[in-house]
Legacy VTK file of the C-alpha trace (Angstrom):
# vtk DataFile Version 3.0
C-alpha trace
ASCII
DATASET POLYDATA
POINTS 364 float
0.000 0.000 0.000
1.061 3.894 -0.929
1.152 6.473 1.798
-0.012 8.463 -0.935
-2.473 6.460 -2.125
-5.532 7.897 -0.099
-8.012 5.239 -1.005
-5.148 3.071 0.637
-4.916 4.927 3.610
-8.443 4.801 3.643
-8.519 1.329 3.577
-5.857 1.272 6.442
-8.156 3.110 8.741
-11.244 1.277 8.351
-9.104 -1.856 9.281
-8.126 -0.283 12.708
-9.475 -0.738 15.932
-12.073 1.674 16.588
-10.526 3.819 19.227
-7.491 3.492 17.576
-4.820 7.018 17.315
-3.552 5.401 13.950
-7.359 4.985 12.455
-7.454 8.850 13.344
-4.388 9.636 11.726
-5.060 7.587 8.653
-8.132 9.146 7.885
-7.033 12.863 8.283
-4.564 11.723 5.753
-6.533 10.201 3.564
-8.925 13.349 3.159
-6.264 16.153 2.715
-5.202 13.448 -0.460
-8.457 13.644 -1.449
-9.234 17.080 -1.235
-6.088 17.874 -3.080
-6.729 15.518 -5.934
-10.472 17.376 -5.984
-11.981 14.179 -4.714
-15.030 14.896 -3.470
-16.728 11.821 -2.787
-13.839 10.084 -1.225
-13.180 13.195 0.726
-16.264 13.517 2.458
-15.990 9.586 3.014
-12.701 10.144 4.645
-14.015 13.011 7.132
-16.223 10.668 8.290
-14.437 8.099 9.283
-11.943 10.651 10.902
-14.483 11.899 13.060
-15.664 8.787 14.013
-12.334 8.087 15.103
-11.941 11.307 16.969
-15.208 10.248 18.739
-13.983 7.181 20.091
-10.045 8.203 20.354
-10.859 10.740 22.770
-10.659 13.800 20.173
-14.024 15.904 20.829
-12.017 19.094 19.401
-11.390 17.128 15.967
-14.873 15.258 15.674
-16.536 18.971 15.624
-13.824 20.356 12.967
-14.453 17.167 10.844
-18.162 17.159 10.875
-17.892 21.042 10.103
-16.283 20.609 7.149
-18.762 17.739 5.972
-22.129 19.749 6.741
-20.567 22.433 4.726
-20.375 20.415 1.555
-23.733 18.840 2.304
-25.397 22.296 1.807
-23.466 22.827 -1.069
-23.999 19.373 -2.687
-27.408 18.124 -0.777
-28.541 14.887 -3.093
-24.916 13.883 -3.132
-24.077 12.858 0.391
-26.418 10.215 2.996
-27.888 13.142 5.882
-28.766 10.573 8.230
-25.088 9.421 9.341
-23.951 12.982 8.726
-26.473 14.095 11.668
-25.787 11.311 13.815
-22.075 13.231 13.717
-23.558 16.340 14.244
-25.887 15.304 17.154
-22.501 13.846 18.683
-20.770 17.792 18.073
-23.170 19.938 19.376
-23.646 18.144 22.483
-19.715 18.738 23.328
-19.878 22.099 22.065
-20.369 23.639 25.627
-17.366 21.848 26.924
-15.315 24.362 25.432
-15.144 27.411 27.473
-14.073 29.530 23.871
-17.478 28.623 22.173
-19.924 31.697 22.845
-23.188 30.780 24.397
-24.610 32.787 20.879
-23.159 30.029 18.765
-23.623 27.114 20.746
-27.908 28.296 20.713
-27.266 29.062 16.949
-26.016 25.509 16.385
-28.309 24.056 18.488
-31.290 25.481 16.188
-29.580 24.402 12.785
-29.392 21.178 14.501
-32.586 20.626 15.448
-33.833 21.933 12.548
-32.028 19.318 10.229
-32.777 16.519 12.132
-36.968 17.493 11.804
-37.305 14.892 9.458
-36.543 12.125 11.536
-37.149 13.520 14.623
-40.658 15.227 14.311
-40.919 15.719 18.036
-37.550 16.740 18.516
-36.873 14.006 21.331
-33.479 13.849 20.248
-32.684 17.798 20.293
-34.713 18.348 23.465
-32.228 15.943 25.413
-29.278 17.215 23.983
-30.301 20.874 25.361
-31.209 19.400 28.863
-27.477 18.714 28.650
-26.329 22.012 27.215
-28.363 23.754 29.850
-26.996 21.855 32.806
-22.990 22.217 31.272
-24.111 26.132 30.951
-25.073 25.926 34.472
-28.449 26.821 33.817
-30.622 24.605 35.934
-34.254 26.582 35.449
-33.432 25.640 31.588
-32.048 21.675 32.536
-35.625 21.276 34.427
-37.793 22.746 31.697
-35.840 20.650 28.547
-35.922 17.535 31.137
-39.459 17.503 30.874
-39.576 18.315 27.128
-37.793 15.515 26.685
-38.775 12.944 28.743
-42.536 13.837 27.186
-40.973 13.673 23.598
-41.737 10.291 21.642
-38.496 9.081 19.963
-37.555 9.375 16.615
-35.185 7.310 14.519
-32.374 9.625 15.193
-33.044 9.009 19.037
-30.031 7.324 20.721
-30.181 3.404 21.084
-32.764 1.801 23.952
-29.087 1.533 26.188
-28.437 5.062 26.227
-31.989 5.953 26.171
-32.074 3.996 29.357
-28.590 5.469 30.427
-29.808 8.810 29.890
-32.804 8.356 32.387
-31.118 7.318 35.158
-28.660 9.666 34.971
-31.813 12.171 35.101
-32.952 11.073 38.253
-29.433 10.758 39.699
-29.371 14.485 39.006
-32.849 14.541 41.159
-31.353 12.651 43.940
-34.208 9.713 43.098
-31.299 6.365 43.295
-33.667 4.031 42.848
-35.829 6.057 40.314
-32.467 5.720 38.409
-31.317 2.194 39.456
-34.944 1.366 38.147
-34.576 3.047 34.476
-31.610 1.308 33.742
-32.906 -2.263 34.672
-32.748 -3.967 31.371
-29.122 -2.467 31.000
-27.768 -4.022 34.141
-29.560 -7.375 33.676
-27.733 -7.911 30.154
-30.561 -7.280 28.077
-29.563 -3.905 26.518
-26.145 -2.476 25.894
-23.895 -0.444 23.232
-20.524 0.731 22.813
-20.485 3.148 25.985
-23.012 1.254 28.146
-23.209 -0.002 30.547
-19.549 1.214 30.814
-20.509 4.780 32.261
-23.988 3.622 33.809
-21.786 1.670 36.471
-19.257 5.049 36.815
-22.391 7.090 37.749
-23.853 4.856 40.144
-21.026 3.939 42.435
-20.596 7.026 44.588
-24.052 7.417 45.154
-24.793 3.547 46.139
-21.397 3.856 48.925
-23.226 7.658 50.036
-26.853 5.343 50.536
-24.669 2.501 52.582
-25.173 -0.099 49.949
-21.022 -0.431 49.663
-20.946 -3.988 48.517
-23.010 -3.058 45.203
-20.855 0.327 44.974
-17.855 -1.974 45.366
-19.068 -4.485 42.953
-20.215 -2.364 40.535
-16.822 -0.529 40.701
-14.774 -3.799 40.066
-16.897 -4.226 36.956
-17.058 -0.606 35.690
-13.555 -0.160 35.403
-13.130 -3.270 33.723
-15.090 -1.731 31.031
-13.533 2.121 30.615
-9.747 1.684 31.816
-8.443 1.316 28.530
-11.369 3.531 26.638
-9.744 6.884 25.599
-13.242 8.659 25.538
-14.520 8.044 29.104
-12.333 10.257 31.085
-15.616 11.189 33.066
-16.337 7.765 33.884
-12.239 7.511 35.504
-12.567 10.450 37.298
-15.892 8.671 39.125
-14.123 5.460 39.558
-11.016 7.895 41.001
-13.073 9.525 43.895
-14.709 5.991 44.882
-11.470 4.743 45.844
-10.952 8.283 47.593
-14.005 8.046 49.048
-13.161 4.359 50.445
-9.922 5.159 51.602
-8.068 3.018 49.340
-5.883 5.721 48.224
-3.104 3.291 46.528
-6.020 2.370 43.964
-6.697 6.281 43.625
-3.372 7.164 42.874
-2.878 4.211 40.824
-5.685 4.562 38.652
-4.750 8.201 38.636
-1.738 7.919 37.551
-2.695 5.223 34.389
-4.935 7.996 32.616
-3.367 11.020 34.070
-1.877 12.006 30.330
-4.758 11.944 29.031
-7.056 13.399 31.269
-5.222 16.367 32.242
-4.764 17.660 28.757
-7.947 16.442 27.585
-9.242 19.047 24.476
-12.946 19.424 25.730
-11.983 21.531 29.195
-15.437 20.423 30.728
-14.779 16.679 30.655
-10.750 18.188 31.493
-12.362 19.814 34.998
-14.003 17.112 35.900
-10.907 14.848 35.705
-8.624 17.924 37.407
-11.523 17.679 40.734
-10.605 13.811 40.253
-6.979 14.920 40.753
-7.799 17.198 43.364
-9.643 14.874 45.481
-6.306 12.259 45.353
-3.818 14.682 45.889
-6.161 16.371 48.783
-6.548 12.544 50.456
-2.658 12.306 50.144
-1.629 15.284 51.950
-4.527 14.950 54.790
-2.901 11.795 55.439
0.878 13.039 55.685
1.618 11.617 52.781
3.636 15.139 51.379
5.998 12.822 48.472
4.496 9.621 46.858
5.590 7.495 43.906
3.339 9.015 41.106
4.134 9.997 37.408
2.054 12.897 36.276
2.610 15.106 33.520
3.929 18.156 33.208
5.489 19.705 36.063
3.148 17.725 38.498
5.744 15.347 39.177
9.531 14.605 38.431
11.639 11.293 37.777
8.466 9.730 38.668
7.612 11.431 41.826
5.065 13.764 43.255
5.458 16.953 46.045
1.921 16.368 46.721
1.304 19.952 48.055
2.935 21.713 45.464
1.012 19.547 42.738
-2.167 20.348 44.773
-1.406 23.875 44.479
-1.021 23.289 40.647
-4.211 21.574 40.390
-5.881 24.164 42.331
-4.920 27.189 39.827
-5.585 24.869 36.847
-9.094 24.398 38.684
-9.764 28.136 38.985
-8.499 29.110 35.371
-11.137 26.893 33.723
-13.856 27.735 36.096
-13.390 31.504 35.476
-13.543 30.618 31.769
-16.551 28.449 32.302
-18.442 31.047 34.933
-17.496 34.008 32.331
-19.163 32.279 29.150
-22.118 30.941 31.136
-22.940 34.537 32.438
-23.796 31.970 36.001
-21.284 30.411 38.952
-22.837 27.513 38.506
-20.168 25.347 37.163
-17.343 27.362 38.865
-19.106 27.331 42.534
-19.462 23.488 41.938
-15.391 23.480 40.900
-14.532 25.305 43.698
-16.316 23.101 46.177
-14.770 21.957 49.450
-15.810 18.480 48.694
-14.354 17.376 45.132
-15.954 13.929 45.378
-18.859 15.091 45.441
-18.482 17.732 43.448
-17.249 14.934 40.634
-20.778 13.125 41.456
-22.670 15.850 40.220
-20.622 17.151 37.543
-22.763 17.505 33.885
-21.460 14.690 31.626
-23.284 13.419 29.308
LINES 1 365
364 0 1 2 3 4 5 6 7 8 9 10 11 12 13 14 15 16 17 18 19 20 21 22 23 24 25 26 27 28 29 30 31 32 33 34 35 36 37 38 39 40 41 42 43 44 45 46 47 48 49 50 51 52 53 54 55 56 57 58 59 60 61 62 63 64 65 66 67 68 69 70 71 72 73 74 75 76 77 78 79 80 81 82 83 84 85 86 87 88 89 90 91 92 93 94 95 96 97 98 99 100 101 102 103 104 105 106 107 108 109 110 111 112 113 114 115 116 117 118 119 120 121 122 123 124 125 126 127 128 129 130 131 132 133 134 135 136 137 138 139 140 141 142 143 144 145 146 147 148 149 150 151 152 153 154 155 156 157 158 159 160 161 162 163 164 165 166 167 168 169 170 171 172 173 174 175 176 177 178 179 180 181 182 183 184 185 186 187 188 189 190 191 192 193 194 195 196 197 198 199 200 201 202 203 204 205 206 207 208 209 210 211 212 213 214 215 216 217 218 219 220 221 222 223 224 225 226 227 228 229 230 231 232 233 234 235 236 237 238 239 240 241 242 243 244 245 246 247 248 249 250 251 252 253 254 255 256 257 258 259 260 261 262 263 264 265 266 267 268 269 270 271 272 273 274 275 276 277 278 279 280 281 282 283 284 285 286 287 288 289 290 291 292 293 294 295 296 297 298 299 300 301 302 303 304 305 306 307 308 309 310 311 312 313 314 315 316 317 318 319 320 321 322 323 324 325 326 327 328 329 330 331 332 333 334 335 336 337 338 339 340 341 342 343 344 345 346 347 348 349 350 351 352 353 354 355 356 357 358 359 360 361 362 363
């Protein structure tokens, strides 16, 4: 094969593993070839597959650049290209748009619309749109707004550009989690937990959400079991960074602070640079909560590799790292409180109590 042959490297990407860096890689390849050969079609097929590989390779950032570019030659080619897929990619986008303090809440409403609007014809009640905004409103830290498209949702009938039954299911308990109802929640997801429904991210983060609040309600051998078996699922998955920073704060939580560090310290590269700063908070508070543990214990230098100049040769000065983590803390949430126009995400960042404020951090 040519590594200038795009349909090649195409070819090469399609046969990688899905959350592969490589498939990513390929793909972007592949469509600059394309484009510069004036390849339309094979363009546009290449874009795809590189955002669906920035999806599940932990590249939010590059899934929304990659679907831009494809909705864009949709409207100036409409017959030529399938809508459907292309809006399943654009569902994914606009739901991470928030994360990303630099997106104005103007655009994110203006994309929201366009979305909603293009997915009409598969979506006539607009199930799938309405739950994407309870989202949006709860990551802009607007709860009056995360209560009223809560209930426009959960009133909406499904469409065929709804999410599977799994994260429908997903969805709903997470919902009442957010309402403080546990077994409201433990209820909706039934037929997940049981085996009979699942997809490719569930019931990966459906255990991560549960497990803090089932130790808080003093059921600890189901929080404990269901945190053997969640991890399992998400401690090699490059797009669940939310889901480790849950699994992080149970063991903090526990008191097994050699599991916290050392789960820590297996996705700390990634989480701590992580493009969409939302999901990159959440896993700082994570950080915050081990590093806080560590020095409330006496525990001022421990064997732990972060990145950056967290640690060195391998080791961590755990107060001077929880200083670090601190400012990195208030930097996003002054970001995140000045494009909200609220303190609701920032006053939840700069809580006393980073478990918990992990527990009831907006990730969809």
């Amino acid at each position: 094969m040519s590594e200038d042959n795009p349909y090649d490297l195409l070819s090469q990407a399609r046969a990688m593993p899905e959350k592969s860096e490589a498939r990513l890689l390929l793909a972007e390849r592949a469509a600059k070839l394309f484009e510069a050969e004036g390849q339309l079609d094979g363009a546009f097929d290449a874009h795809d597959e590189a955002c669906d590989a920035a999806c599940w390779s932990g590249h939010p950032d590059k899934m929304i650049l990659h679907t831009s570019w494809m909705l864009k030659k949709h409207d100036e080619h409409p017959d030529r290209f399938d809508e459907f897929i292309l809006l399943w990619r654009y569902k994914w986008c606009v739901a991470e748009l928030p994360g990303f303090p630099a997106i104005g809440r103007d655009k994110i409403e203006d994309m929201l619309d366009d979305c909603g609007r293009r997915m009409l014809g598969f979506d006539p009640a607009g199930e799938a749109i309405k739950k994407i905004r309870f989202w949006v409103a709860r990551m802009l830290g607007d709860e009056p707004g995360a209560h009223d498209w809560a209930q426009q949702w959960r009133a909406a009938e499904q469409g065929i550009i709804s999410d599977c039954a799994a994260c429908e299911m997903d969805n709903e308990a997470e919902y009442w989690l957010w309402k403080g109802e546990l077994e409201r929640a433990e209820a909706a997801v039934g037929p997940v937990l049981d085996g009979r429904r699942a997809c490719a991210e569930v019931p990966h983060r459906t255990y991560a959400r549960f497990i803090v609040p089932l130790w808080r309600a003093g059921r600890t051998d189901q929080a404990a079991d269901w945190d053997r078996t969640g991890y399992r699922l998400v401690h090699k998955h490059p797009k669940m960074v939310g889901s480790h920073a849950h699994h992080i704060v149970y063991r903090v939580i526990t008191g097994d602070l050699d599991e916290a560090v050392a789960r820590l310290e297996r996705v700390a590269g990634l989480g701590l640079s992580y493009p969409q700063q939302m999901t990159r908070l959440c896993f700082l508070l994570a950080t915050r909560a081990v590093l806080g543990a560590l020095a409330d214990a006496g525990r001022d230098e421990v064997a732990l590799a972060l990145p950056g100049a967290l640690s060195e040769d391998g080791r961590v000065d755990v107060n001077a790292a929880l200083a670090q983590v601190r400012n990195q803390i208030e930097e996003l949430a002054e970001a995140f409180d000045a494009r909200n126009q609220t303190r609701t995400i920032g006053d939840l960042a700069r809580s006393d109590d980073p478990v918990g404020a992990v527990e009831r951090f907006p990730m969809p």
